[in-house]
C-alpha positions in Angstrom: 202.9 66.1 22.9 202.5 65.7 19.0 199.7 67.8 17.3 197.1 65.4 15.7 196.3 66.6 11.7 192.4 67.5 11.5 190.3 66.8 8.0 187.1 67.0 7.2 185.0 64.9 5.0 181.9 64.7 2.5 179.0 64.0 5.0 176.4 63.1 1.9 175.9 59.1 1.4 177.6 57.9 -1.9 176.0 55.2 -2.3 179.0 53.7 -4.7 181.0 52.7 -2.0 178.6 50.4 -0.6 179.6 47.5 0.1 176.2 45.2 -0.5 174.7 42.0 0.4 171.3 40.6 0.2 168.4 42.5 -1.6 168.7 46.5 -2.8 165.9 47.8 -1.2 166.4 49.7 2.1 164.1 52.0 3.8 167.4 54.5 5.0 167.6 55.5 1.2 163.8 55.2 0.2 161.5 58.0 2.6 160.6 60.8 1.3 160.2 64.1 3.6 157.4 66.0 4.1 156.1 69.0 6.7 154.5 67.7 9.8 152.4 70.0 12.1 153.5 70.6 15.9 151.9 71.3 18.9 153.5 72.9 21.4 153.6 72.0 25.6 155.3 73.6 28.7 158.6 73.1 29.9 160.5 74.2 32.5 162.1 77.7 32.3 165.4 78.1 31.1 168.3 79.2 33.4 169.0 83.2 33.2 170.5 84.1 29.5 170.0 81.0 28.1 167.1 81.1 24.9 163.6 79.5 25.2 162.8 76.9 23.3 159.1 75.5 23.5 158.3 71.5 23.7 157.7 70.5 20.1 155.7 67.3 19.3 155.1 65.4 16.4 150.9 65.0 16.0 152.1 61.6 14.7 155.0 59.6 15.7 155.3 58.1 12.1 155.0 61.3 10.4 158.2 61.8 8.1 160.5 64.7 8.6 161.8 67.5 6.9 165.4 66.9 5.8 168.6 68.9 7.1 169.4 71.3 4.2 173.3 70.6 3.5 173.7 73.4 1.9 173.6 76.4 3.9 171.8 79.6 2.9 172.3 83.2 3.9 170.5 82.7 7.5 171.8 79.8 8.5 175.8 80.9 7.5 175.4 83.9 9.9 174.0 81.7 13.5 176.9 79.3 12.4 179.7 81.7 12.5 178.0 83.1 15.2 178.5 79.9 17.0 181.7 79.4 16.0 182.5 83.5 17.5 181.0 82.4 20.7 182.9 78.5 21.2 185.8 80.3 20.2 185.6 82.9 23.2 184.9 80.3 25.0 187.5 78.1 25.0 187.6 74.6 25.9 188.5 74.7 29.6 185.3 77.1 29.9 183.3 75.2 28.1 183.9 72.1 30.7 183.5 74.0 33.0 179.4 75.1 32.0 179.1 71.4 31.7 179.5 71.2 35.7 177.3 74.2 36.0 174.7 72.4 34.3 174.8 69.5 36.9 174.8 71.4 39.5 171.9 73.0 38.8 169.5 70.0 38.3 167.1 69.0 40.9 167.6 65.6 40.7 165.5 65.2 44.0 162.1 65.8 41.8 163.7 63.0 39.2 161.2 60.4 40.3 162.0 56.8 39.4 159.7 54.5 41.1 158.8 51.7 38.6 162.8 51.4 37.8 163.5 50.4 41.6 161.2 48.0 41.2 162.5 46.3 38.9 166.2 45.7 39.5 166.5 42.5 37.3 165.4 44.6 34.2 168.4 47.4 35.3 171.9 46.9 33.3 173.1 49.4 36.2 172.2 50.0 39.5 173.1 53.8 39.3 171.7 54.5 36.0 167.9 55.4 36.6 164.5 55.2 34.2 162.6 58.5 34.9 159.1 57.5 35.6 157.7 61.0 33.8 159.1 59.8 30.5 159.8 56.0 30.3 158.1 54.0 27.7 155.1 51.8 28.8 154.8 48.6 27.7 151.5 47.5 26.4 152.0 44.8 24.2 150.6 42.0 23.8 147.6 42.5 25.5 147.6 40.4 28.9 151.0 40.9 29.7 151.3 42.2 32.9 155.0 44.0 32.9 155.1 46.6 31.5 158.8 48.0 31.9 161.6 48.7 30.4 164.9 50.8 30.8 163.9 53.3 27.9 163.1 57.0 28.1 160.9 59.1 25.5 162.8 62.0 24.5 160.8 64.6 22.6 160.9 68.3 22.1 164.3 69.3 22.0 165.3 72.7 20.2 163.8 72.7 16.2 163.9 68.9 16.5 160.1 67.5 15.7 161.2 63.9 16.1 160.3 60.9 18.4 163.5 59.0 20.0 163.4 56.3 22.4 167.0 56.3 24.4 167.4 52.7 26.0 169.9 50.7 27.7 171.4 47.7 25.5 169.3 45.1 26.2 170.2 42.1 28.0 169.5 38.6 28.2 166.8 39.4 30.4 165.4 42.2 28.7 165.7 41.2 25.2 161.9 40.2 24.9 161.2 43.5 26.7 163.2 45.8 23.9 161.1 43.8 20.8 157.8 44.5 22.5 158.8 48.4 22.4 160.1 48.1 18.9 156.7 46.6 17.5 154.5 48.2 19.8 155.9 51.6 18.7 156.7 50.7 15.0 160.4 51.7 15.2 162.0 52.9 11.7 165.6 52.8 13.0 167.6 51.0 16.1 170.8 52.8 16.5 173.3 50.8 18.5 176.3 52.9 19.5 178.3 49.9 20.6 179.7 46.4 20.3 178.0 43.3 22.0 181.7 42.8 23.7 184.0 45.6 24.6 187.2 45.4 26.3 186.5 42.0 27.2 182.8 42.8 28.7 179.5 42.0 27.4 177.8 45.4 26.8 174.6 44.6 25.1 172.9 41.0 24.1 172.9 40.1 20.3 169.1 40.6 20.0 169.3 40.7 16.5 170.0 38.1 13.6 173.6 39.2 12.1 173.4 37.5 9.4 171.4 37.9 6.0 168.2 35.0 6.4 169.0 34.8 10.1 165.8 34.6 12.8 165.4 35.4 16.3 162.0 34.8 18.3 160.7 37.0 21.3 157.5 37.4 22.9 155.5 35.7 19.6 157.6 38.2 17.3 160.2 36.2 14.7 162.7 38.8 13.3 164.5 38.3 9.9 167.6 39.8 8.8 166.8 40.7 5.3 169.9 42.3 3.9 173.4 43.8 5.7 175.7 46.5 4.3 179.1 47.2 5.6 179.9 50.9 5.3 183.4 51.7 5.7 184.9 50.0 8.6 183.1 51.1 11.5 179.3 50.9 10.0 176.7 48.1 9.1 173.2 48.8 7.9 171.2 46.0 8.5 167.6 45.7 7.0 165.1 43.8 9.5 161.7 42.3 8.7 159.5 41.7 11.5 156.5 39.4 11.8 153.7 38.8 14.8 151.8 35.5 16.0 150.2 37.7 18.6 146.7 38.3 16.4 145.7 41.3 18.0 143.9 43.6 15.5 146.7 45.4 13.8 149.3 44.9 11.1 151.1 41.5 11.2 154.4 42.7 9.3 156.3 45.5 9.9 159.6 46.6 8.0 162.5 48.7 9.9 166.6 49.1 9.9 169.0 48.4 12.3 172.3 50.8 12.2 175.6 49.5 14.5 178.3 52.4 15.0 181.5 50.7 16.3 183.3 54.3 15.7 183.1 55.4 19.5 184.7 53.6 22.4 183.2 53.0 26.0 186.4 54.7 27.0 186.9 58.6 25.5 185.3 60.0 22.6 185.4 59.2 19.4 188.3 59.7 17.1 187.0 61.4 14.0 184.6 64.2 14.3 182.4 63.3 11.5 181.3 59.7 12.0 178.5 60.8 14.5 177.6 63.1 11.6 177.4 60.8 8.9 175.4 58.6 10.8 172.9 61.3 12.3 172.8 62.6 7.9 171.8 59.0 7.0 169.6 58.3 9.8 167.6 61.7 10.5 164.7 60.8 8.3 163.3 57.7 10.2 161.0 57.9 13.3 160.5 57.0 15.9 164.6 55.9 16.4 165.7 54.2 19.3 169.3 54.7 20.1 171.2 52.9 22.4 174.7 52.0 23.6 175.3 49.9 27.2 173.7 52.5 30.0 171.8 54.4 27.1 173.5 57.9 28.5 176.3 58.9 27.5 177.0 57.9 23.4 173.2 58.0 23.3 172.5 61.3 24.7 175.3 62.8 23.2 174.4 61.7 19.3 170.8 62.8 20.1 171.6 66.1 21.4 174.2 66.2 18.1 171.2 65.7 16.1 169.1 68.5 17.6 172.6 71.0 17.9 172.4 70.2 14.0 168.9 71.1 13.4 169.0 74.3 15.4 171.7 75.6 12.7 169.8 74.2 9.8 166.3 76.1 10.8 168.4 79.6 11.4 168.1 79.6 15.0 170.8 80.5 17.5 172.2 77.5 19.1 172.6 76.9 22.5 174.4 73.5 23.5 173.9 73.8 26.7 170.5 74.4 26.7 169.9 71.5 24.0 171.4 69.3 26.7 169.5 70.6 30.0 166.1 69.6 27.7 167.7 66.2 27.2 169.1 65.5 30.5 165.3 66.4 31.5 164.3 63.8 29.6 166.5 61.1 29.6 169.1 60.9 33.0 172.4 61.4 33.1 172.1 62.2 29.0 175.3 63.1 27.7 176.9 61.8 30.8 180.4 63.2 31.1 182.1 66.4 30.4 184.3 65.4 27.5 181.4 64.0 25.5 179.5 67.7 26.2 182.7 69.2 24.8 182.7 66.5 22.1 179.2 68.2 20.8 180.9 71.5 20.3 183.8 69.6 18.5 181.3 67.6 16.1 179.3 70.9 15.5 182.3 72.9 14.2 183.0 69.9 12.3 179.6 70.3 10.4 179.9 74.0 9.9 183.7 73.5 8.6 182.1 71.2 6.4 179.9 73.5 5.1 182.9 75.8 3.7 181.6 78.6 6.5 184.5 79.0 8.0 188.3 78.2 7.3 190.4 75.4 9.0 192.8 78.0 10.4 190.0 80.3 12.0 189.1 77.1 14.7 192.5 75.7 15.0 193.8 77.0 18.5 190.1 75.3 19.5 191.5 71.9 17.7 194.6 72.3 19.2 193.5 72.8 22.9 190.7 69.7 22.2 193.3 67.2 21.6 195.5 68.1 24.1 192.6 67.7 26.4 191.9 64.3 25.3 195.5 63.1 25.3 195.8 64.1 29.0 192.8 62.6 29.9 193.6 59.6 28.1 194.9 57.2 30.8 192.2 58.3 33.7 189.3 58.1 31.3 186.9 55.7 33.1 184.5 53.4 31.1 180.7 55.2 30.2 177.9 53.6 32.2 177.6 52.9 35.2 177.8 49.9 38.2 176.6 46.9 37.2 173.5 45.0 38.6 175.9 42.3 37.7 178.7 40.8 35.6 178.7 38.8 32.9 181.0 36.7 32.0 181.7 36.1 28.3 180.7 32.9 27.1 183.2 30.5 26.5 184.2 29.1 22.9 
């Protein structure tokens, strides 16, 4: 078994590289942050030892958000090497093991999903619930009478004042469905965490245009692809422009990016440590997001909880994966679905921290060491992310 060479890498955007097409503008460069006021609700208790963190909500869900500082100061450097003291006593095969614990204690008998049994043809996977408590209604246009879809609110994690809606990829049958939440909401950022074909399976419907002056319709809405850029080989930034026939009071235009990560694979986890980061640094500024892979669980949960893990550190507060991912998995089932990708988070933090020059390459290697060997034995049994399908579909023939 070879020992794989760890690196880390600049996580701030240089925008030099860029590889651009289409007009300059784009709104993942442009906002401007600014304090927002919270309010704060109930949650369920903690288990024993574990810190408690209230519900935080924004008063506004297109409120802008205070940036993550990426340069540590005095506070922040001492709960990051405390982190790194306590995922070092830990160990790996411990820390897959509290991810077990943590299943084991939900009470997935009080998960009620109702609405999502009813409506099986709008399911990508029959095991792979919507909890009624937090799924997005529908509303829009007015007169339409569903008013489901496969997506999940997912508010209130640790420091993190910031709306995300975590979805399944849509399908052919749900595509209309996913562009009524977008415009009803006023979504700044889609996230897709996947490829429309993987390993020979359709995992999500092309519901957007690809290509620069490229229109799609649904449900009276015609969305434009305005401008794409390739980032490296595993990103593209794609600025939408979306328009309404419906005339129902409100705006008639609204503006919004869509952000396609390639970098992680249905099977595993990814194979850098930073690319989750990168996009989470270039991305944390825009609400309400929607992130999504195939099931909307596993990549999805994980890069959310990542995000929240991140801004836990950056506010000076201890971190607590584990309890950053009970919230979540409250919130959104089966969030951060397997035990590698719970032991990814810890991975992609001490990345961050590492980047930060807090601590030394040498002081986390036995931790390095012991991850990889845990993904090479796993390698061969991984299965893929998601779930059973409703049903297969074929890909379309050339």
């Amino acid at each position: 078994m070879s020992r794989r060479r760890t690196r880390t890498e600049n996580l701030t955007p240089n925008r030099d590289k860029l590889k651009k097409t289409g007009p300059k503008k784009n709104a993942i460069f442009t906002k401007k942050p600014k304090e927002i006021r919270t309010i704060v609700t109930d949650d369920p208790p903690p288990p024993p030892g574990e810190p408690n963190f209230s519900e935080t909500q924004p008063e506004s869900s297109h409120a802008e958000l205070k940036m993550i500082d990426l340069q540590p100061n005095e506070r922040t450097k001492i709960v990051m090497r405390r982190f790194i003291q306590a995922t070092m006593a830990r160990g790996v095969q411990k820390i897959l093991q509290e991810y077990q614990e943590l299943k084991s204690l939900e009470n997935t008998a009080k998960m009620k999903s109702e609405v999502c049994a009813k409506n099986p043809d709008k399911n990508r996977y029959k095991d792979m619930v919507c909890l009624d408590k937090t799924r997005v209604v529908l509303r829009w246009p007015p007169g339409n009478k569903s008013d489901y879809i496969h997506a999940n609110w997912v508010r209130g994690l640790p420091e993190t004042p910031k709306d995300f809606i975590c979805t399944q990829g849509p399908t052919a049958a749900t595509r209309d469905d996913f562009w009524r939440m977008v415009w009803q909401e006023k979504c700044a950022v889609i996230i897709m965490l996947c490829s429309v074909v993987e390993e020979g399976k359709i995992k999500c419907d092309q519901y957007w245009p690809a290509k620069v002056g490229e229109k799609v319709t649904a449900q009276g809405l015609t969305i434009t692809n305005v401008s794409v850029e390739q980032i490296g080989n595993d990103m593209v930034y794609t600025q939408l422009n979306v328009t309404s026939s419906v005339r129902d009071g409100g705006k008639q235009e609204h503006t919004l990016n869509h952000v396609q990560w390639t970098g992680w694979p249905d099977k595993g986890v990814p194979t850098t440590s930073t690319g989750a980061l990168k996009l989470i640094i270039r991305t944390q500024h825009l609400q309400p997001a929607i992130v999504h892979c195939s099931a909307g669980v596993g990549r999805t949960g994980t890069v959310v909880a990542l995000e929240s893990c991140i801004r836990v550190l950056d506010t000076g507060n201890e971190l607590s994966i584990y309890n950053v991912v009970r919230l979540l998995r409250a919130k959104r089932f089966n969030g951060c679905q397997t035990d590698l990708q719970y032991l990814y988070l810890h991975r992609a933090v001490l990345a961050f921290i590492l980047s930060k020059n807090v601590v030394t390459a040498d002081e986390i290697a036995s931790f390095i060491y012991e991850y990889d060997a845990v993904l090479e034995q796993r390698a061969n049994a991984k299965t893929p992310e998601g779930g059973t399908p409703v049903k297969t579909s074929p890909l379309p023939k050339k």
